[in-house]
C-alpha positions in Angstrom: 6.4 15.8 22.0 8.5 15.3 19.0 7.4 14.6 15.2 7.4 11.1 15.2 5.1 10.7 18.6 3.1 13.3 16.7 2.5 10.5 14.2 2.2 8.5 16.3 -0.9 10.0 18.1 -2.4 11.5 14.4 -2.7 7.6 13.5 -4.8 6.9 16.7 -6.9 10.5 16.3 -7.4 8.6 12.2 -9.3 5.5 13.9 -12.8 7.3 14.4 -12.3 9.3 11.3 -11.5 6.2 9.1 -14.7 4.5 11.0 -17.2 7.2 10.3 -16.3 7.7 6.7 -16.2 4.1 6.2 -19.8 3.6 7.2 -20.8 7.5 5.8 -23.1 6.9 2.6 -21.8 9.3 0.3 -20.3 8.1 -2.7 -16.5 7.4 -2.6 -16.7 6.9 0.8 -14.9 4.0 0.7 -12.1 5.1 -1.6 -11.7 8.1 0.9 -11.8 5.4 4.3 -8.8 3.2 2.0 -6.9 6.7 1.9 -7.2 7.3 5.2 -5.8 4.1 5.9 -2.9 4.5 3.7 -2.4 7.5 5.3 -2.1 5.9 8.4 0.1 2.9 7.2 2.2 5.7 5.6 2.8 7.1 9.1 3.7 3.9 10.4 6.9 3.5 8.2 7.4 7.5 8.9 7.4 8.1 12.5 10.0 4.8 12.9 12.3 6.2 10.2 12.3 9.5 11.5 12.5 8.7 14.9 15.9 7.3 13.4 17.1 9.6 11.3 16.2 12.9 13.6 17.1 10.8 16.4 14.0 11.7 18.5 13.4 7.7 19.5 11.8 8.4 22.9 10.0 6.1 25.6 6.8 7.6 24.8 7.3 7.0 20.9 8.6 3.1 21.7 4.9 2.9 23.8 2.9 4.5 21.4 3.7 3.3 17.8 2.5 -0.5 18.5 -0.2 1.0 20.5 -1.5 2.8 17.4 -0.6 0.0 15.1 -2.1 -2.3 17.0 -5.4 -0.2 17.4 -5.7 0.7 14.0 -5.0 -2.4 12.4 -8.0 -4.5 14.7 -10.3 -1.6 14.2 -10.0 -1.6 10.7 -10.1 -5.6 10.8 -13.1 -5.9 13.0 -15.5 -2.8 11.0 -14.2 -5.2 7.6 -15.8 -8.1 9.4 -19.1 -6.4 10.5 -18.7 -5.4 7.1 -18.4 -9.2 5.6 -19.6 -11.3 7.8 -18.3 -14.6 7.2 -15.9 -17.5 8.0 -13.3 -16.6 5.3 -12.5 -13.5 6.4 -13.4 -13.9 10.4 -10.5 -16.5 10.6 -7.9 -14.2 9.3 -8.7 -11.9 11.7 -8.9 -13.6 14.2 -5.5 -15.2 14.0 -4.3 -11.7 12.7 -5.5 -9.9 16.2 -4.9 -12.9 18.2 -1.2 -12.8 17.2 -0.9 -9.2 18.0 -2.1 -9.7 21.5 0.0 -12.8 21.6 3.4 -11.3 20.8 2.6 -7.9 22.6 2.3 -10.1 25.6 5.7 -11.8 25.0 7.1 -8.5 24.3 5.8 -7.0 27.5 6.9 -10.2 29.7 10.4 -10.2 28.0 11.4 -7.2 28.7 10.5 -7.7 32.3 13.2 -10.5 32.3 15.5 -8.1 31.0 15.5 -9.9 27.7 12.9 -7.7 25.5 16.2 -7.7 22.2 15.4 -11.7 21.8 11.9 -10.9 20.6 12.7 -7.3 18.9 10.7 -6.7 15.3 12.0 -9.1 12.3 12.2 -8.9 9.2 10.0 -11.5 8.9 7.6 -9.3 11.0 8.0 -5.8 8.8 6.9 -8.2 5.6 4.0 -9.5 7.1 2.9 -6.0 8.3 3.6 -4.9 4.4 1.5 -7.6 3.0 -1.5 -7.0 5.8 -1.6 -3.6 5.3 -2.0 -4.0 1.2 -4.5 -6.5 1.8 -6.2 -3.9 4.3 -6.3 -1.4 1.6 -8.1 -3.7 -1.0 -10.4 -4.6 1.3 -11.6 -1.3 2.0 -12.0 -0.7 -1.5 -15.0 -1.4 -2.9 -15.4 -4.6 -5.3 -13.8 -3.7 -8.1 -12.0 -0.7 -9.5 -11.9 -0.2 -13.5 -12.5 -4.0 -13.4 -10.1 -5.1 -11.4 -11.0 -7.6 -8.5 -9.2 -5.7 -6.0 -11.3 -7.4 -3.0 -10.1 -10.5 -4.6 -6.5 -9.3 -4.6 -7.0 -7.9 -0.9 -8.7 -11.7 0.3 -5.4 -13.1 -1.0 -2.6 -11.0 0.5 -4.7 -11.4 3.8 -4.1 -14.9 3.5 -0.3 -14.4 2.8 -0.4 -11.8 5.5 -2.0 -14.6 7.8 0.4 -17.2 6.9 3.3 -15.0 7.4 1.5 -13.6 10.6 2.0 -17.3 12.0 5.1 -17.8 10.7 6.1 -14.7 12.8 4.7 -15.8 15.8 6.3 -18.9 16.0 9.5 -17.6 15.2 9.1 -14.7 18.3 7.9 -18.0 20.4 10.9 -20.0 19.2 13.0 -16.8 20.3 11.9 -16.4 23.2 11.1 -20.8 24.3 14.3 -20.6 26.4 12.9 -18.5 28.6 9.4 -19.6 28.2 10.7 -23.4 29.4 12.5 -22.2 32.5 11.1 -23.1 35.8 
């Protein structure tokens, strides 16, 4: 066990923490559930940099930082919908967590050909994580704070995030089509 796996597994042991205070009915518990979601987010970008720079990258870390991203993100996603229940922010998700389990699939069927570096992470992919995870954030929050329509804001970069979550896909699928077509 090494810091960034540590982060790794602190950003799973967040998910039912993040839950209950998101549903909890003291006041600010939705400021607090946001926070903890940053805080995860924050970890994210951490335990890959530091898996780098400390040069602790490990199998364990390469299975368990998607796995938590992956888990926290659709958790977070689906208690938002429950939370809003309608079409303009079900579609969204829906292509958000569908593309997750699309590509992770890829991923996992890649590699098995021995050809996992053709869909590695883009840069197209770290923006579109950025952008969801703001729009994550201002969701959580509540309506507005000091007047500012940050659920709004949040509706908006989950759109971009969407878009770009398409555009991501494709490009993965493109990446990956010669293999894909073979017989």
């Amino acid at each position: 066990m090494n810091i960034p796996n540590s982060l790794s597994l602190l950003r799973i042991a967040l998910i039912p923490c993040f839950v209950i205070v998101f549903y909890s009915p003291i006041g600010g518990a939705r400021i607090v559930a946001a926070a903890l979601f940053a805080l995860a987010a924050l970890t994210d970008w951490l335990d890959g940099y530091l898996a780098r720079r400390l040069g602790q990258t490990s199998k364990l870390g390469a299975f368990l930082d998607p796995v938590a991203d992956k888990l926290m993100v659709a958790v977070v996603l689906i208690v938002l919908l429950q939370s809003d229940p309608s079409i303009w922010l079900a579609m969204p998700v829906a292509v958000i967590i569908g593309r997750e389990i699309t590509v992770s699939a890829l991923r996992e069927w890649m590699a098995e050909l021995g050809a996992r570096t053709k869909v590695a992470v883009s840069y197209l992919g770290k923006v579109k994580t950025a952008a969801q995870m703001i729009a994550i954030v201002l969701l959580i929050l509540p309506g507005s704070v000091s007047d500012v329509p940050v659920y709004e804001a949040g509706f908006l970069f989950l759109y971009i995030a969407t878009a770009l979550t398409l555009l991501s896909m494709v490009q993965y699928l493109l990446a990956a089509w010669p293999e894909l077509s073979r017989n």
